[in-house]
C-alpha positions in Angstrom: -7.5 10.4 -7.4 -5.5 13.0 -8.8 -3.0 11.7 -11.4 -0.1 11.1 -12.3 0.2 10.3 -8.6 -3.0 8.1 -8.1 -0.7 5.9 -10.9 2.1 5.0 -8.4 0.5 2.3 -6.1 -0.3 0.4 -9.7 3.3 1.2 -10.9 4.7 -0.1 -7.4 2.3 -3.1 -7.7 2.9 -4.7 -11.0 6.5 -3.7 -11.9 7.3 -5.8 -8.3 8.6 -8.7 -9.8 9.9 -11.9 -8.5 10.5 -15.7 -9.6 8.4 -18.9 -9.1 9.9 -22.2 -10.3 11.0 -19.9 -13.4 8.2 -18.3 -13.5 7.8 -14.1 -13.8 5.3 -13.6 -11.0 3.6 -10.1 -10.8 1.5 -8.9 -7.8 0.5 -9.6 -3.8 3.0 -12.5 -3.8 6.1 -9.8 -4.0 7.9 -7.8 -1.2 5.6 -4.8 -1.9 2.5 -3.6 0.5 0.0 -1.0 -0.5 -1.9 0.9 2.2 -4.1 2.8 1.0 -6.2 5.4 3.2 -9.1 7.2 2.3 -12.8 7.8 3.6 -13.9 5.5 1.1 -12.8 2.6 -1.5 -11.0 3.6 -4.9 -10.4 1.9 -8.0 -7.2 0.6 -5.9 -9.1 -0.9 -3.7 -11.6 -2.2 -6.2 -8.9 -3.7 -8.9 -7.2 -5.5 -6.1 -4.4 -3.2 -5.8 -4.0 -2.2 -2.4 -3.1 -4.6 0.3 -4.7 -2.8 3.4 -7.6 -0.1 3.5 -7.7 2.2 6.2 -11.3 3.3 6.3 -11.9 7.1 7.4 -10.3 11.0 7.3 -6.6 11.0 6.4 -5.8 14.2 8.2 -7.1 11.7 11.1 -5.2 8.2 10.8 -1.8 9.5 9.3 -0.6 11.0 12.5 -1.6 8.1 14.7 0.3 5.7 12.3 2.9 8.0 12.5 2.9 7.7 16.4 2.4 3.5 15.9 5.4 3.6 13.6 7.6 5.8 16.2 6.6 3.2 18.8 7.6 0.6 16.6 10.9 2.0 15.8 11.9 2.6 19.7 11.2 -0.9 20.5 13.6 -2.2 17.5 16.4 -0.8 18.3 
C-alpha cells in the first residue's frame, strides 16, 4: 500500500453518498464498487472497504479482466 494512492478506494467509499428516507447514507449501499486485487488481503479488505477481492498476482488477473471486459463491451453494443 503505497500512499497517497492506497487512500482512494476509502475516498471513493465514504464520500459516495446517497439518501434513505432523509437519511445521509455512507458506504456499500451507494453506486460505487471496489475491486480490489492483490495476492493477499489489505486493510481494504479487512475494514470492509472493498466490495470484491480478487485473490492472486496482478500482472496475472488484470489482462484477463481486461479481455472479460472487451467481451463484455462487444456484446453491448
Amino acid at each position: 500500500m503505497v500512499y497517497p494512492f492506497a487512500n482512494l478506494p476509502r475516498m471513493a467509499r465514504f464520500r459516495a453518498r446517497r439518501s434513505v428516507l432523509g437519511f445521509d447514507v455512507v458506504g456499500h449501499g451507494t453506486s460505487v464498487k471496489i475491486i480490489e486485487v492483490n495476492a493477499d488481503p489489505t486493510p481494504l479488505t479487512h475494514e470492509g472497504v472493498s466490495d470484491y477481492l480478487i485473490q492472486g498476482k496482478t500482472g496475472e488477473i488484470l489482462p484477463g479482466l481486461v479481455e472479460e471486459a472487451k467481451k463484455a463491451q462487444k456484446h453491448q453494443t
